[in-house]
Biopython code that builds the backbone (N, CA, C, O; Angstrom):
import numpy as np
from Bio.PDB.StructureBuilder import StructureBuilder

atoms = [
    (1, "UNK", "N", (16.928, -16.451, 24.437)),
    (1, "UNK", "CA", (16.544, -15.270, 23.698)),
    (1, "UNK", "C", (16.127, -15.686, 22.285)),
    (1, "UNK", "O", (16.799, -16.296, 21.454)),
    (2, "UNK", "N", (15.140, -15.325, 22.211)),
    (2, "UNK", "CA", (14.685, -15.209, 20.496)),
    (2, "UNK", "C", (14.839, -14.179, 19.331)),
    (2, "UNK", "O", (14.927, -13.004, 19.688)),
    (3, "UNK", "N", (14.870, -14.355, 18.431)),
    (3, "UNK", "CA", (15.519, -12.971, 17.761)),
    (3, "UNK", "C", (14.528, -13.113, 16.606)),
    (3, "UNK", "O", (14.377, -14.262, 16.191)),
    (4, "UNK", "N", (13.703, -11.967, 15.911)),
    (4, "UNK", "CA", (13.052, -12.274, 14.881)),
    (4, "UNK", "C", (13.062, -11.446, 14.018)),
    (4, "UNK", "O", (12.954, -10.266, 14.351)),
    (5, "UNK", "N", (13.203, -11.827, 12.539)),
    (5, "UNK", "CA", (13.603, -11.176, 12.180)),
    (5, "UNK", "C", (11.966, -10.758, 10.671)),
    (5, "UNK", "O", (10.978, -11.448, 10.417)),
    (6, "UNK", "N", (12.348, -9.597, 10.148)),
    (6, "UNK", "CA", (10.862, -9.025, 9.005)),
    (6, "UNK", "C", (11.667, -8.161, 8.285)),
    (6, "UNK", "O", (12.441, -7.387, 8.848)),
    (7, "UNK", "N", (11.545, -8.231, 7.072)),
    (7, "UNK", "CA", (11.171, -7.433, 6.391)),
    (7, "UNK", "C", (10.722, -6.287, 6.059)),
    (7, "UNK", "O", (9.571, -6.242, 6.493)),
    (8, "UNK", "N", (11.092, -4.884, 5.290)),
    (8, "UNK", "CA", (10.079, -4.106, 5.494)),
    (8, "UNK", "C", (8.880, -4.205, 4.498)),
    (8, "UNK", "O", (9.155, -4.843, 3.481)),
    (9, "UNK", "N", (8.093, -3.900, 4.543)),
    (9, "UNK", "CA", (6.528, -3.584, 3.964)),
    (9, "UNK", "C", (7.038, -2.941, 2.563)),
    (9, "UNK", "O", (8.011, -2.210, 2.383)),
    (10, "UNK", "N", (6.097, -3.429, 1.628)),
    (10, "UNK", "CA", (5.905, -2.972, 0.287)),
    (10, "UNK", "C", (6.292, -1.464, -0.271)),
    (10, "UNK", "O", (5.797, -0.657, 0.516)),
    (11, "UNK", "N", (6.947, -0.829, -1.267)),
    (11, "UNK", "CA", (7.221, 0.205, -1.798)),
    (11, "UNK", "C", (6.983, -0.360, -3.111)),
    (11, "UNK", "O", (6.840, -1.461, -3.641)),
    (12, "UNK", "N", (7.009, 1.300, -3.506)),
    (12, "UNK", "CA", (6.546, 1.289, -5.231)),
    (12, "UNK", "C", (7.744, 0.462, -6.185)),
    (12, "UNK", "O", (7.481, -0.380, -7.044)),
    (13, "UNK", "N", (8.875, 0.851, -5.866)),
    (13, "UNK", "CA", (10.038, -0.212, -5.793)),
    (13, "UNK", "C", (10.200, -1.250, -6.297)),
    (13, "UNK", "O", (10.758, -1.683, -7.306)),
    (14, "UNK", "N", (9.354, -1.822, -5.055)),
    (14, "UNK", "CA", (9.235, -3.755, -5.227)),
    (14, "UNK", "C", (7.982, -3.716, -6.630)),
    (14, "UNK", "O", (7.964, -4.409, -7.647)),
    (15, "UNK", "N", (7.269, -2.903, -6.295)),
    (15, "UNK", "CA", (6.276, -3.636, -7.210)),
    (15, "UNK", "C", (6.596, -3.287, -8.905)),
    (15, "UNK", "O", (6.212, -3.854, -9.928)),
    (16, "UNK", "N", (7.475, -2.092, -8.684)),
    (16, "UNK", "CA", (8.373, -2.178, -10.204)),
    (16, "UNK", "C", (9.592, -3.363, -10.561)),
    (16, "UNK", "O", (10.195, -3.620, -11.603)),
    (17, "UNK", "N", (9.644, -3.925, -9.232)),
    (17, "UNK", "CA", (10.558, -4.929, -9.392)),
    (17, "UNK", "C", (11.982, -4.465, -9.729)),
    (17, "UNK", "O", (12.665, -5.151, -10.490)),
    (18, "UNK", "N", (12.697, -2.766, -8.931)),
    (18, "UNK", "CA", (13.643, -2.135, -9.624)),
    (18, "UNK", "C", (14.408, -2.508, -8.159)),
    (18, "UNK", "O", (13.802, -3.137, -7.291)),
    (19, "UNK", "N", (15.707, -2.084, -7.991)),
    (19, "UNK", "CA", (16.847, -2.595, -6.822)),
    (19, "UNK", "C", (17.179, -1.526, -6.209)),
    (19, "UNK", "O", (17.916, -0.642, -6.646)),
    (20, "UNK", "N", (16.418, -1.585, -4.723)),
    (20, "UNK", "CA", (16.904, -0.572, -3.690)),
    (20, "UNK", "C", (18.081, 0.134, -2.913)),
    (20, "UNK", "O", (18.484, 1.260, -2.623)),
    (21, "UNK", "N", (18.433, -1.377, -2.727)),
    (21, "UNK", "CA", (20.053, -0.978, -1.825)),
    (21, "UNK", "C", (19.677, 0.304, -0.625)),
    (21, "UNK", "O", (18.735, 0.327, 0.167)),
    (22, "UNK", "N", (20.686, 1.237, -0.810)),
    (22, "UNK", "CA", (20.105, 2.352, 0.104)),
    (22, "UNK", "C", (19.439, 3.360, -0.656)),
    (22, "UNK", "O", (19.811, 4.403, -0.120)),
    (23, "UNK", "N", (18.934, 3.554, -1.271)),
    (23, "UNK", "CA", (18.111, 4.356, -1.884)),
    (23, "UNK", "C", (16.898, 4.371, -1.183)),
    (23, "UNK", "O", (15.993, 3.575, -1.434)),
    (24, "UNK", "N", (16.812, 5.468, -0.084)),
    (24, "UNK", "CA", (15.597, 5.369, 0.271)),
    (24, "UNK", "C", (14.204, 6.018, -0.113)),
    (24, "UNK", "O", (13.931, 7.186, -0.389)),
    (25, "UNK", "N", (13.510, 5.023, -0.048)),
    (25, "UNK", "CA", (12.301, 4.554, -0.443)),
    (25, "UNK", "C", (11.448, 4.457, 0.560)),
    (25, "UNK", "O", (11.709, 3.868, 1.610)),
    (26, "UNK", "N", (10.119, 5.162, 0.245)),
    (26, "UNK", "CA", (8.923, 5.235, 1.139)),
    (26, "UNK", "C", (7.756, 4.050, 0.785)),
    (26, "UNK", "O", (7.359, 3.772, -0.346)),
    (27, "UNK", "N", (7.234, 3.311, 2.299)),
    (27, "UNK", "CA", (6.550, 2.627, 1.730)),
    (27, "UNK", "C", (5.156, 3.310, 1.108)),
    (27, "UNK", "O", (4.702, 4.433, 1.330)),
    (28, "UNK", "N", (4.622, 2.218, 0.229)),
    (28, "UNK", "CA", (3.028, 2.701, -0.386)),
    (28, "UNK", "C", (2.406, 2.110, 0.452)),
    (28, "UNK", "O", (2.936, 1.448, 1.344)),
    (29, "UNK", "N", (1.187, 2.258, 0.298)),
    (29, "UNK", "CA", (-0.105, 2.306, 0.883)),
    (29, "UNK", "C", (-0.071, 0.326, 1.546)),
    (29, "UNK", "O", (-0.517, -0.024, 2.638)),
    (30, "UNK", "N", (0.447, -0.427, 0.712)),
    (30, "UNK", "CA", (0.250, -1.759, 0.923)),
    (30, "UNK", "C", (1.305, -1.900, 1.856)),
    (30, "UNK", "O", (1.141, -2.800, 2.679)),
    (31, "UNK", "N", (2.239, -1.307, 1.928)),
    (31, "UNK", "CA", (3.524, -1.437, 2.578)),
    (31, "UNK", "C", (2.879, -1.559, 3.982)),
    (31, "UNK", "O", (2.787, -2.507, 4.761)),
    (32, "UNK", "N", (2.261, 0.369, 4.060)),
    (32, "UNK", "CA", (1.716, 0.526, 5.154)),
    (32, "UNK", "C", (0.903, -0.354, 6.197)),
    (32, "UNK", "O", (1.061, -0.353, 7.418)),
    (33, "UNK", "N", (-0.158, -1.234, 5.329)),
    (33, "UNK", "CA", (-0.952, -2.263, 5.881)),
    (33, "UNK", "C", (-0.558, -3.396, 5.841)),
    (33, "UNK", "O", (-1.270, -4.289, 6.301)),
    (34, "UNK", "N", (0.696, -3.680, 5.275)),
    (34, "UNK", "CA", (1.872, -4.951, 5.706)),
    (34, "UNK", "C", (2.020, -5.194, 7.269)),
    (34, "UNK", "O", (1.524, -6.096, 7.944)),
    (35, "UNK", "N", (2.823, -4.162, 7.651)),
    (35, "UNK", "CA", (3.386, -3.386, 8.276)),
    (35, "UNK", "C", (2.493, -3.579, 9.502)),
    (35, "UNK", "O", (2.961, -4.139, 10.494)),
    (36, "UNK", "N", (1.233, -3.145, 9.483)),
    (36, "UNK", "CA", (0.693, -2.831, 11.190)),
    (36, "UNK", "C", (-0.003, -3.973, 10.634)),
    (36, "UNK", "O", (0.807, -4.575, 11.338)),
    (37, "UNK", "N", (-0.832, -5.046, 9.964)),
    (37, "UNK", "CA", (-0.623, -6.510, 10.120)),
    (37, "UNK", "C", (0.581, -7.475, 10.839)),
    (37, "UNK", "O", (0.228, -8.395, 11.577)),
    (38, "UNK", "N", (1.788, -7.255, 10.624)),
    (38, "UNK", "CA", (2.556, -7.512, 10.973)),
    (38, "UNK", "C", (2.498, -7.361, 12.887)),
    (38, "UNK", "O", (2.582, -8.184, 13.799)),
    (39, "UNK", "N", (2.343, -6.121, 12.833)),
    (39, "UNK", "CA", (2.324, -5.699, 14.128)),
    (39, "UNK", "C", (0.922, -6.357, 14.845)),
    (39, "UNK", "O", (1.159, -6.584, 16.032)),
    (40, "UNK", "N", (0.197, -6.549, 14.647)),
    (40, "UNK", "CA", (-1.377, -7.221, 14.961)),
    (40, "UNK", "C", (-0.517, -8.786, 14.946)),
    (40, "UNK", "O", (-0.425, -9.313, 16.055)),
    (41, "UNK", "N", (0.007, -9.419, 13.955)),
    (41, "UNK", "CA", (0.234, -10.636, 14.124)),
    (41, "UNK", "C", (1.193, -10.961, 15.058)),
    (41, "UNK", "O", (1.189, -12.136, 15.424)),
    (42, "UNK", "N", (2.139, -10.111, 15.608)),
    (42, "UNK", "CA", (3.369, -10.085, 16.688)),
    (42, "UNK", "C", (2.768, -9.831, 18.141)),
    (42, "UNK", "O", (3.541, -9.551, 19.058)),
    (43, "UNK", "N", (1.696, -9.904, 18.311)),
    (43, "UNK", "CA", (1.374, -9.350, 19.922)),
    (43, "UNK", "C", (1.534, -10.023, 20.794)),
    (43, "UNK", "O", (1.869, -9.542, 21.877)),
    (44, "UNK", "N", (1.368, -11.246, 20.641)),
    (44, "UNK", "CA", (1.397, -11.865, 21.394)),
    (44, "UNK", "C", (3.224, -13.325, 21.296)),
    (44, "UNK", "O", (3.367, -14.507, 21.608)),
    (45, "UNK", "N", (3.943, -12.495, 20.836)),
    (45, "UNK", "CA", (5.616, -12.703, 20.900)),
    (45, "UNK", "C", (6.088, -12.410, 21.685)),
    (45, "UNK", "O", (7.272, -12.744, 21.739)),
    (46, "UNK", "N", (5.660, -11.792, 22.554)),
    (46, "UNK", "CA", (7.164, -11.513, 23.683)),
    (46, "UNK", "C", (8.140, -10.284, 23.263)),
    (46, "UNK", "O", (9.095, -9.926, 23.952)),
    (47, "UNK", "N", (7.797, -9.753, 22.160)),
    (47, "UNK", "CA", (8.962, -8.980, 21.991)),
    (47, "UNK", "C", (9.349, -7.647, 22.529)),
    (47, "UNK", "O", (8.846, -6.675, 21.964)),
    (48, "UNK", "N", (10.072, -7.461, 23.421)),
    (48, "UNK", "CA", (10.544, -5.823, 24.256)),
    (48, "UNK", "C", (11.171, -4.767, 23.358)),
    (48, "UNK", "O", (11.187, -3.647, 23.869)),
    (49, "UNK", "N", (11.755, -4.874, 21.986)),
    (49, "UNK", "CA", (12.158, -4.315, 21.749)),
    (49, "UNK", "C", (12.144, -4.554, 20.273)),
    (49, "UNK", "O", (12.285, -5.716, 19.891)),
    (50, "UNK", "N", (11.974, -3.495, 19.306)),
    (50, "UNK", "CA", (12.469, -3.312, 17.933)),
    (50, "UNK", "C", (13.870, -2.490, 17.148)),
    (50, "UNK", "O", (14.072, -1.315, 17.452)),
    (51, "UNK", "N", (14.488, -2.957, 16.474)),
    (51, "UNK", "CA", (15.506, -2.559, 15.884)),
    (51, "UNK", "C", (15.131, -2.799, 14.916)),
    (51, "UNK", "O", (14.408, -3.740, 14.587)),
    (52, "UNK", "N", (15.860, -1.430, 13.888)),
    (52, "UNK", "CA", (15.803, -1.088, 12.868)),
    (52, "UNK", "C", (16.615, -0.340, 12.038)),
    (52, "UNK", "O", (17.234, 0.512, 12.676)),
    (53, "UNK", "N", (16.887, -0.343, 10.628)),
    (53, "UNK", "CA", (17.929, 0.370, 9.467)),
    (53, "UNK", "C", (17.466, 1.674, 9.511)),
    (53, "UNK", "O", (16.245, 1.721, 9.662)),
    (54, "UNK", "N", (18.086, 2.888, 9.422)),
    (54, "UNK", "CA", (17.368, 4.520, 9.411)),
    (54, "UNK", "C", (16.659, 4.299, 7.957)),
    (54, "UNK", "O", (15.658, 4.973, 7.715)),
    (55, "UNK", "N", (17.201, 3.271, 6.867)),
    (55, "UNK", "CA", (15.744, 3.722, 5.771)),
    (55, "UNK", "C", (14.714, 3.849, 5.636)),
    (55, "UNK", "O", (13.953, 2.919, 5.903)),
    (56, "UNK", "N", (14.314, 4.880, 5.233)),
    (56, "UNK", "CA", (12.632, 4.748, 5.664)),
    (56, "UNK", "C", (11.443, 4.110, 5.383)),
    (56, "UNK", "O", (10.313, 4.448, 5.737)),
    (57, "UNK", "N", (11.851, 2.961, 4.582)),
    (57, "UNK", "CA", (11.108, 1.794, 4.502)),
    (57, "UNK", "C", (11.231, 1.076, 5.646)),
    (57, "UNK", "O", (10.134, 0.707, 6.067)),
    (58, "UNK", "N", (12.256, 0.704, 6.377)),
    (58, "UNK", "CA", (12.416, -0.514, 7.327)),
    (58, "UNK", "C", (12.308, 0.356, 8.387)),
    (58, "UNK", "O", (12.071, -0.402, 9.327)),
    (59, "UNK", "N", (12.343, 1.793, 8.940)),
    (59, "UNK", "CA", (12.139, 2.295, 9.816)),
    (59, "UNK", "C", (10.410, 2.572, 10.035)),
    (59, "UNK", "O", (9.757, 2.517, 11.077)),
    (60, "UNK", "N", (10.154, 2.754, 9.229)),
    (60, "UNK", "CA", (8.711, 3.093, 9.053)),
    (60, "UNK", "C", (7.669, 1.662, 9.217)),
    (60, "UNK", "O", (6.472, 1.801, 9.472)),
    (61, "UNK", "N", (8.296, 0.319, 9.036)),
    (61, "UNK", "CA", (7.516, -0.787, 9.295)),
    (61, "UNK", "C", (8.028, -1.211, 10.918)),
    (61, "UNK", "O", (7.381, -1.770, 11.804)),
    (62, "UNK", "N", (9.083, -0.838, 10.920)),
    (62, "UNK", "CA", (9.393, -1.116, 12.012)),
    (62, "UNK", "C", (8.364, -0.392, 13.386)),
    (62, "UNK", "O", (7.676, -1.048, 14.168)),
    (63, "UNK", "N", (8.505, 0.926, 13.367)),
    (63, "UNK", "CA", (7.814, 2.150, 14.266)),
    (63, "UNK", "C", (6.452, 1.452, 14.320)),
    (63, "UNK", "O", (5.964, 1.178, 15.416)),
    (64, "UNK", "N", (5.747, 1.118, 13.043)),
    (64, "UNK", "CA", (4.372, 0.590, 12.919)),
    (64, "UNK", "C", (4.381, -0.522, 14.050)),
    (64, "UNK", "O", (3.619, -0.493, 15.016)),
    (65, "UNK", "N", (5.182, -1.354, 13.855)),
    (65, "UNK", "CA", (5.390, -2.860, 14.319)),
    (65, "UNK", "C", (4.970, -2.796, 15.801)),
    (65, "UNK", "O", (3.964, -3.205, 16.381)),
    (66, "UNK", "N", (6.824, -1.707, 16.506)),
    (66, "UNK", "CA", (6.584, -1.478, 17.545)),
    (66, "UNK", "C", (5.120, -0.368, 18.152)),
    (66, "UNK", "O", (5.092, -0.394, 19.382)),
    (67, "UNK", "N", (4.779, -0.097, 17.970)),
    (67, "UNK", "CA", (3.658, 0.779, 18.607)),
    (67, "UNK", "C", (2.372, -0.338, 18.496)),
    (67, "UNK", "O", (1.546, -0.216, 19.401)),
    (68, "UNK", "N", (2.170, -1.141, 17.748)),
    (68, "UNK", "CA", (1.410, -2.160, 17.936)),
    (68, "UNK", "C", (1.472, -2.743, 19.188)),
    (68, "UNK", "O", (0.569, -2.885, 20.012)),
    (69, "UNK", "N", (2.622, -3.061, 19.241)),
    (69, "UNK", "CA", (3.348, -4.195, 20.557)),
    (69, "UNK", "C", (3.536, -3.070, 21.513)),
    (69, "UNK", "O", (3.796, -3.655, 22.564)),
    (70, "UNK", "N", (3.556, -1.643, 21.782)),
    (70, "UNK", "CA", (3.867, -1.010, 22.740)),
    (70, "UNK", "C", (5.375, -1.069, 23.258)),
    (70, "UNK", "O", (5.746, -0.978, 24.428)),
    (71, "UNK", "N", (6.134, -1.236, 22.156)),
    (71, "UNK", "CA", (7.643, -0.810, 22.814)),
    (71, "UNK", "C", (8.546, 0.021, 21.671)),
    (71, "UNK", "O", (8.309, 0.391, 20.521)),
    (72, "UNK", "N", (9.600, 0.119, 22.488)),
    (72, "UNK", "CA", (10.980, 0.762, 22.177)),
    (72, "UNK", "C", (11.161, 0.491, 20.613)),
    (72, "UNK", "O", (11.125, -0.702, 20.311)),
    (73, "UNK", "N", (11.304, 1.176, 19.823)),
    (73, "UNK", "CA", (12.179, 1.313, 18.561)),
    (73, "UNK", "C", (13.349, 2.184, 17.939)),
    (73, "UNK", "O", (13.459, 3.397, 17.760)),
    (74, "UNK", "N", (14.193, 1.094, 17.676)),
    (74, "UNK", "CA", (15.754, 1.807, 17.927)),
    (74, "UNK", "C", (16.342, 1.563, 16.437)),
    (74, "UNK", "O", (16.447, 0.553, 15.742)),
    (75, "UNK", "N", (16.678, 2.923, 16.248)),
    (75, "UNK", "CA", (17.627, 2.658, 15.115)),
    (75, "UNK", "C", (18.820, 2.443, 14.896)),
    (75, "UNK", "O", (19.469, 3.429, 15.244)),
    (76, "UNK", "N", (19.589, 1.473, 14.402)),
    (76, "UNK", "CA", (20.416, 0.738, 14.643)),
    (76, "UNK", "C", (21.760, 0.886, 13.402)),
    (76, "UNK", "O", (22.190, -0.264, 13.304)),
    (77, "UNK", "N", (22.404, 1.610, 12.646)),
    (77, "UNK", "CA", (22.711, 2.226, 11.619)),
    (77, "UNK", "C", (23.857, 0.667, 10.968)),
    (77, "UNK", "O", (24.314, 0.670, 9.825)),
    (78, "UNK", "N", (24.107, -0.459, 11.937)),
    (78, "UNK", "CA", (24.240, -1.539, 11.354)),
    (78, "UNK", "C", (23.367, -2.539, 10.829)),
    (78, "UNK", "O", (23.602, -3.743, 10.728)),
    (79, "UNK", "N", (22.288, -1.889, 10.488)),
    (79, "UNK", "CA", (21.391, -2.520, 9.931)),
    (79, "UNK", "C", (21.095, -2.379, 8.666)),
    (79, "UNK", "O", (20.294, -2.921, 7.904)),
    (80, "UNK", "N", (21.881, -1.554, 8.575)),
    (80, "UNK", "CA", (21.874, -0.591, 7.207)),
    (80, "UNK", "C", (21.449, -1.375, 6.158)),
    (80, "UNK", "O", (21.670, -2.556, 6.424)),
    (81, "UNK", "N", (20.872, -1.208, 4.951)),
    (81, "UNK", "CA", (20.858, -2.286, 3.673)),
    (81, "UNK", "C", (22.512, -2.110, 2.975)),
    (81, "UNK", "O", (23.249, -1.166, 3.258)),
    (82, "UNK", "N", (22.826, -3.069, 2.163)),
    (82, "UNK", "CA", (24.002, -2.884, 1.320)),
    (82, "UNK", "C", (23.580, -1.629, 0.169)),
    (82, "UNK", "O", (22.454, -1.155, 0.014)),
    (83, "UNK", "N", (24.915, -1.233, -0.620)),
    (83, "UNK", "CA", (24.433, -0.555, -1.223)),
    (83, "UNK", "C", (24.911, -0.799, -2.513)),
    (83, "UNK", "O", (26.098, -0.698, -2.826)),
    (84, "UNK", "N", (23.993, -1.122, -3.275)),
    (84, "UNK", "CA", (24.563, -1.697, -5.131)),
    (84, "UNK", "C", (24.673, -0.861, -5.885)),
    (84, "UNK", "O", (24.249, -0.937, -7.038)),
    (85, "UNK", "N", (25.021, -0.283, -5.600)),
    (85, "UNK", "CA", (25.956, 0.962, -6.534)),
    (85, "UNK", "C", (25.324, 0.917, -7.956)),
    (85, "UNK", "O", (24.111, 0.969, -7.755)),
    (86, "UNK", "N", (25.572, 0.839, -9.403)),
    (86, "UNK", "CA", (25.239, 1.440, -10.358)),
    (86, "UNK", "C", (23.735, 0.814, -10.128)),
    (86, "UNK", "O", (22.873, 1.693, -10.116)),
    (87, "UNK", "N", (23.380, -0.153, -9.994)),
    (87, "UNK", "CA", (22.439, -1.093, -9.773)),
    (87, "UNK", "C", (21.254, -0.626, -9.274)),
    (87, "UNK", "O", (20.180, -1.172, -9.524)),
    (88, "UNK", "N", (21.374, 0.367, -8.570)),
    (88, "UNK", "CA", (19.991, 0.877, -7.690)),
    (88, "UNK", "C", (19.634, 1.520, -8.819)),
    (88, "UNK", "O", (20.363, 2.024, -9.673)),
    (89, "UNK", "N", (17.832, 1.435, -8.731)),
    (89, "UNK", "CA", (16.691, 1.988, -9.489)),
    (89, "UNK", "C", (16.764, 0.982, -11.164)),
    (89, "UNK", "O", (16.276, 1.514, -12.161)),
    (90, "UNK", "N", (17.174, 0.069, -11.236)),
    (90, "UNK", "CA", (17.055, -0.892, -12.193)),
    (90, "UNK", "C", (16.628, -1.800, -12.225)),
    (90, "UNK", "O", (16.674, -2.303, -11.102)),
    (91, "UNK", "N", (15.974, -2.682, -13.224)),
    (91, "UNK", "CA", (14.817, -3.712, -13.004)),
    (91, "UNK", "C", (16.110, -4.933, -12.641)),
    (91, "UNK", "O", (17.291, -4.887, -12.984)),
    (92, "UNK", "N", (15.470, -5.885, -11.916)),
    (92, "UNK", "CA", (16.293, -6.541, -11.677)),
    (92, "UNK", "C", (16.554, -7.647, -12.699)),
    (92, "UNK", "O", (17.644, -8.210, -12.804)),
    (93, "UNK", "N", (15.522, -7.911, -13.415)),
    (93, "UNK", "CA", (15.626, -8.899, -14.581)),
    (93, "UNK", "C", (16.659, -8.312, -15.530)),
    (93, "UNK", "O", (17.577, -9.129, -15.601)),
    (94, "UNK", "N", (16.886, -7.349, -16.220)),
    (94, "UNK", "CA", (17.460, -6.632, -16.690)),
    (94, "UNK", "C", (19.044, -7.090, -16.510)),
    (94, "UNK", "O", (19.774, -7.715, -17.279)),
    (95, "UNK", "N", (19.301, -6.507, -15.129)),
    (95, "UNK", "CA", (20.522, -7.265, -14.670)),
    (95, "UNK", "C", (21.282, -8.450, -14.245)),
    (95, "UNK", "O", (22.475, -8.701, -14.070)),
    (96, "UNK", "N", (20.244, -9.048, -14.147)),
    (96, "UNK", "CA", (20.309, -10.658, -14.376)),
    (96, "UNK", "C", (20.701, -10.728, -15.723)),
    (96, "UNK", "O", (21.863, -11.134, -15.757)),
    (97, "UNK", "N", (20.294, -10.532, -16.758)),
    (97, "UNK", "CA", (20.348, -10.561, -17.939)),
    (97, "UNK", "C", (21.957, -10.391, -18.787)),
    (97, "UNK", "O", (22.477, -11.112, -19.638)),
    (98, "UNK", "N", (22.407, -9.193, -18.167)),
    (98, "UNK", "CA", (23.656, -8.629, -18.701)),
    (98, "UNK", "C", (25.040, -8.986, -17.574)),
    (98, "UNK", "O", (26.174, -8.521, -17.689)),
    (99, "UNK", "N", (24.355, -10.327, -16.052)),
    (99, "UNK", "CA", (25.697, -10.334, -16.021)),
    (99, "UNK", "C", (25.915, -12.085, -15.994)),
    (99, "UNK", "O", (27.048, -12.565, -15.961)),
]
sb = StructureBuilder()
sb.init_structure("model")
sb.init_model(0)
sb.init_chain("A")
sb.init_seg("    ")
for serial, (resi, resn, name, xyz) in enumerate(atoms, 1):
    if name == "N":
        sb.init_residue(resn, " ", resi, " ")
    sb.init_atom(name, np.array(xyz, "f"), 0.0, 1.0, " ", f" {name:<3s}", serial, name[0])
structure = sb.get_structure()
């Protein structure tokens, strides 16, 4: 068995460079075309099945992924992201900084 693992696709987020955790976050437009690239580049993997975090960043690249490949996408609620508590929506340099 092979197991592979991605990322989700771009949000406004990343490109502020601020810290998600569970704060969910929708991807942008680049996310979007991450995302079903991703899925164009996976076709030919073998893969039966997608799992995924309910956030709607990693659910939303995920769904893309699978419907590319024509299968199952399951949400998986141990997939969850961690969650950084005061930390979410802050630049991350910032906090590097002060600890």
């Amino acid at each position: 068995m092979k197991i592979w693992l991605a990322r989700h696709g771009e949000t406004d987020w990343n490109v502020r460079r601020l810290m998600q955790g569970t704060t969910d976050t929708d991807l942008n437009e680049n996310g979007l075309a991450q995302a079903a690239r991703l899925g164009e580049a996976m076709k030919d993997s073998g893969i039966c099945r997608v799992y995924t975090s309910s956030l709607k960043r990693a659910a939303c690249t995920a769904q893309i992924v699978a419907d590319c490949l024509g299968v199952p996408c399951e949400v998986r609620e141990g997939l969850h992201e961690t969650g950084l508590g005061e930390w979410e929506g802050r630049v991350w340099a910032d906090i590097c900084k002060e600890t």
